[in-house]
C-alpha positions in Angstrom: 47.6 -154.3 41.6 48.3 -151.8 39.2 51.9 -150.4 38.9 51.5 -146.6 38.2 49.3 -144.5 39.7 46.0 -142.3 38.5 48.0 -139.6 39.7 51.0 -136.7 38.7 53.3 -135.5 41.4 54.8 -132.6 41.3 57.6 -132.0 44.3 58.8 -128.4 44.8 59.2 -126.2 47.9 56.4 -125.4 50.1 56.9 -121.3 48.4 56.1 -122.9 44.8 53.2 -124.9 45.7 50.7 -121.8 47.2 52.5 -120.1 43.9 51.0 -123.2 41.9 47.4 -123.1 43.5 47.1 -119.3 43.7 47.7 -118.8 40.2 46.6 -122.5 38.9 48.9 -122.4 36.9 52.6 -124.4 36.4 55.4 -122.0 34.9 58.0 -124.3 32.4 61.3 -123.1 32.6 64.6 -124.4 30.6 66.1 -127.4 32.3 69.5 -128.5 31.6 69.1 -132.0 30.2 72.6 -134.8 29.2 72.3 -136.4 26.8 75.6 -137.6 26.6 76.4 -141.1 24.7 72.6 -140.9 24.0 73.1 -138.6 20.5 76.5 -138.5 18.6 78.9 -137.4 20.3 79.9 -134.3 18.3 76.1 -133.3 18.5 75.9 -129.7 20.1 72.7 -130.8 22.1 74.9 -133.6 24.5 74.1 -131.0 27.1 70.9 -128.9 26.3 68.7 -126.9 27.9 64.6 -127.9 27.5 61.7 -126.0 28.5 59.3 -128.4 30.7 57.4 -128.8 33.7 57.9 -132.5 35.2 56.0 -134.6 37.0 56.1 -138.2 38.1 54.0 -141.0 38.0 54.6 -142.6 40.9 52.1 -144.0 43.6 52.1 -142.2 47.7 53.7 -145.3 49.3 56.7 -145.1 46.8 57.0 -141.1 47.2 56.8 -141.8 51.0 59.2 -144.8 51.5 62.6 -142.6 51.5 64.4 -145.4 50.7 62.6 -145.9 47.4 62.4 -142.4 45.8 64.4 -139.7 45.1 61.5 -137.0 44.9 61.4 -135.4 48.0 65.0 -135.3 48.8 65.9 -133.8 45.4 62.7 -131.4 44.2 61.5 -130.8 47.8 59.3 -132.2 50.3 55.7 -130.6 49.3 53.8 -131.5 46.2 50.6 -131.8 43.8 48.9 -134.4 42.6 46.6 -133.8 39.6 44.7 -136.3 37.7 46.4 -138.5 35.1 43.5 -137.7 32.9 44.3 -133.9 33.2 48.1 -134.8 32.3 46.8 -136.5 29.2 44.0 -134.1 27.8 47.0 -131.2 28.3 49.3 -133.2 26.4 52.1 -134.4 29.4 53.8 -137.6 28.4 56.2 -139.9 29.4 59.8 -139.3 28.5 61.6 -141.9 26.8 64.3 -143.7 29.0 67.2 -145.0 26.8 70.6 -146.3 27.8 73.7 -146.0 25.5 73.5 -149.8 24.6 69.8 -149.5 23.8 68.6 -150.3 19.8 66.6 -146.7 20.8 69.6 -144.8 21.1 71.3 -146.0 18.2 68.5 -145.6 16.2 68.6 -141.7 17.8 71.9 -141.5 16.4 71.7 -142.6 12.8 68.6 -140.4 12.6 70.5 -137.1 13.8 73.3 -138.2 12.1 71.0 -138.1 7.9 69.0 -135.1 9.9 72.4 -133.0 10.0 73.2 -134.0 6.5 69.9 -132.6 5.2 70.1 -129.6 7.3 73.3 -128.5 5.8 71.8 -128.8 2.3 69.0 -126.9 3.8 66.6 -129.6 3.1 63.6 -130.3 5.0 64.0 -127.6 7.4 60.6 -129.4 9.6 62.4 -132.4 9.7 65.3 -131.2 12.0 62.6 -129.7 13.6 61.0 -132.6 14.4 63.9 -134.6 15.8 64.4 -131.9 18.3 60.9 -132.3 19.2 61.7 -135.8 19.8 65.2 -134.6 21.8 62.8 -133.1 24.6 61.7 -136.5 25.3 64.7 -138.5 25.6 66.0 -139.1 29.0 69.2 -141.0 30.6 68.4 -144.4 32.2 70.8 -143.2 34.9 73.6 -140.5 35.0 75.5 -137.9 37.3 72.9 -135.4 39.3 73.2 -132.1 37.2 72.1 -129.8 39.6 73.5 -128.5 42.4 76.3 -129.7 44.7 75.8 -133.3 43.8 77.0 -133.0 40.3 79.0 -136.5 41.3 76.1 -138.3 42.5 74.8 -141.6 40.0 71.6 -141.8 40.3 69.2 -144.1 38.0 66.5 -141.3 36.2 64.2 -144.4 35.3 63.2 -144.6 39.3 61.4 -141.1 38.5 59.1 -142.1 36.5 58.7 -138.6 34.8 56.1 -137.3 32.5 57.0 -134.3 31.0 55.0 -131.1 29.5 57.4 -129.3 27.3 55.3 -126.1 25.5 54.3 -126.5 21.8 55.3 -123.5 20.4 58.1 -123.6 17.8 59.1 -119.9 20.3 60.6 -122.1 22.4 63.3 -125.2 21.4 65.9 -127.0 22.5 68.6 -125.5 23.1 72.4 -126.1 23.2 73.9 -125.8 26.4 77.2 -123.1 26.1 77.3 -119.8 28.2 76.5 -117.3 25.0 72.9 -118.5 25.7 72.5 -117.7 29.4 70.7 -114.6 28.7 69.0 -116.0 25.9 67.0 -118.6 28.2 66.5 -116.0 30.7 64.9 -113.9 28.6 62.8 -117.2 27.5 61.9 -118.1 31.1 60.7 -114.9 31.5 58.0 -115.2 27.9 57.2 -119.0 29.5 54.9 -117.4 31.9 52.1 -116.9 29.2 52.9 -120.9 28.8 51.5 -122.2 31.5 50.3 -125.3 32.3 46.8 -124.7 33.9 44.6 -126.7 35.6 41.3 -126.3 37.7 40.8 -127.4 41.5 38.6 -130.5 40.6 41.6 -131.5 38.7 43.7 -131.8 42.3 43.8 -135.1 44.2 46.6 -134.5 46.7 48.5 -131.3 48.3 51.2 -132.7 49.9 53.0 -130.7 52.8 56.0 -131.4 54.9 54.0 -130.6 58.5 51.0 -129.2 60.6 52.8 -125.8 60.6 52.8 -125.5 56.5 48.9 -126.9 56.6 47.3 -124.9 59.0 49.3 -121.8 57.0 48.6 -123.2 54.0 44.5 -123.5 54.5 44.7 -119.6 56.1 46.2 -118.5 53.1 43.6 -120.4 50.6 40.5 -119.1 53.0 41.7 -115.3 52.8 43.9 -114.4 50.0 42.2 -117.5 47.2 39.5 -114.8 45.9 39.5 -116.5 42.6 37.8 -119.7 43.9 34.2 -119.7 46.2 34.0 -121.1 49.2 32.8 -124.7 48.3 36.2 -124.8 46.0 38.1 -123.8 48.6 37.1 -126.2 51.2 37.4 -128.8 48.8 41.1 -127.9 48.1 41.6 -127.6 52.1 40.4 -131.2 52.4 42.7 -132.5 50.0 45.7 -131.3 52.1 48.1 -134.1 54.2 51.8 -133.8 55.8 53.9 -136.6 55.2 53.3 -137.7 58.7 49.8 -138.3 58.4 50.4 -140.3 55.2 53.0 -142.6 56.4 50.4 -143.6 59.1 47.8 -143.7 57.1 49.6 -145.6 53.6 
């Protein structure tokens, strides 16, 4: 039995998912991501803010067993499940989960450590560039909850399972966490919109929804107000709708 799924989750609130569908369409926005004895120490991006849409790759009966996973309780309780396949050809990937004792993260280290020396000597500007690339990828193996009031909770990142879409353009980088740049990545969010990650409705395997009340709205609202899709396209998105109820007695 195969370990990941053929499918990306995407967990939000029942609000962003008809946003998702309606505009097929997922908007990045700047995450705060710690990095903290992950990079040196001194480094400026320990706490950084990345521009990403995540996902996870994680099969139903792990999203569903609420002991197991952490994605309904902390992104919310509907979702979208979109082809692997799709994930790949637009360029998703898995992050990289290191721990502070890892050969990875040491390795992370020395790099940004000759990076900084070069950049200073204004060297190889798309070399810096590159390892901040690289930054958008790295994840904690566990940490504190950054968002929030559970700023105190542990939790182990590695049970996510994420795969990440972080927009190619150089418009859009890393960015040090400090509060000079809070309406600098407001101003960012704002430009992601013409970012988007897209997809089309063959692409969707599962819309997952909390209960009847949020499917029988949620099918209303794709039959009237959905005027971008015909009719066969909409019935096959209405038929790929469940509530957690009817997957926990089905899975």
């Amino acid at each position: 039995m195969s370990v990941s799924a053929n499918t990306l989750f995407h967990f939000t609130s029942f609000e962003a998912v008809q946003g998702i569908l309606q505009s097929k369409g997922f908007w990045p926005q700047y995450s705060l991501e710690v990095l903290e004895r992950l990079i040196p120490d001194d480094s400026p991006y320990v706490k950084s803010y990345v521009p990403l849409v995540s996902f996870c790759d994680l099969k139903l009966l792990q999203i569903l067993n609420t002991h197991d996973s952490k994605h309904t309780h902390h992104f919310g309780k509907c979702g979208i499940g979109l082809s692997k396949q799709w994930g790949i050809e637009k360029r998703v990937s898995p992050v990289l989960y290191v721990h502070h004792n890892s050969v990875a993260s040491r390795a992370i280290s020395e790099v940004m450590h000759e990076v900084r020396k070069i950049y200073k000597r204004r060297e190889e500007p798309k070399l810096a560039e590159a390892v901040l690339e690289q930054i958008k990828f790295l994840k904690a193996y566990e940490g504190y909850w950054q968002k929030g009031s559970r700023k105190r909770s542990k939790i182990k990142y590695y049970d996510e399972r994420e795969w990440r879409y972080v927009p190619r353009e150089n418009d859009f980088p890393a960015i040090a966490a400090n509060a000079e740049r809070a309406l600098f990545i407001d101003d960012s969010n704002e430009r992601l919109k013409e970012h988007s990650l897209t997809f089309e409705t063959e692409d969707v395997k599962f819309i997952v929804l909390e209960n009847d009340e949020q499917k029988a709205k949620l099918s209303e609202k794709i039959r009237n107000e959905f005027v971008h899709l015909d009719p066969n396209q909409k019935n096959d998105l209405i038929t790929k709708i469940l509530t957690i109820k009817e997957l926990r007695q089905d899975y």
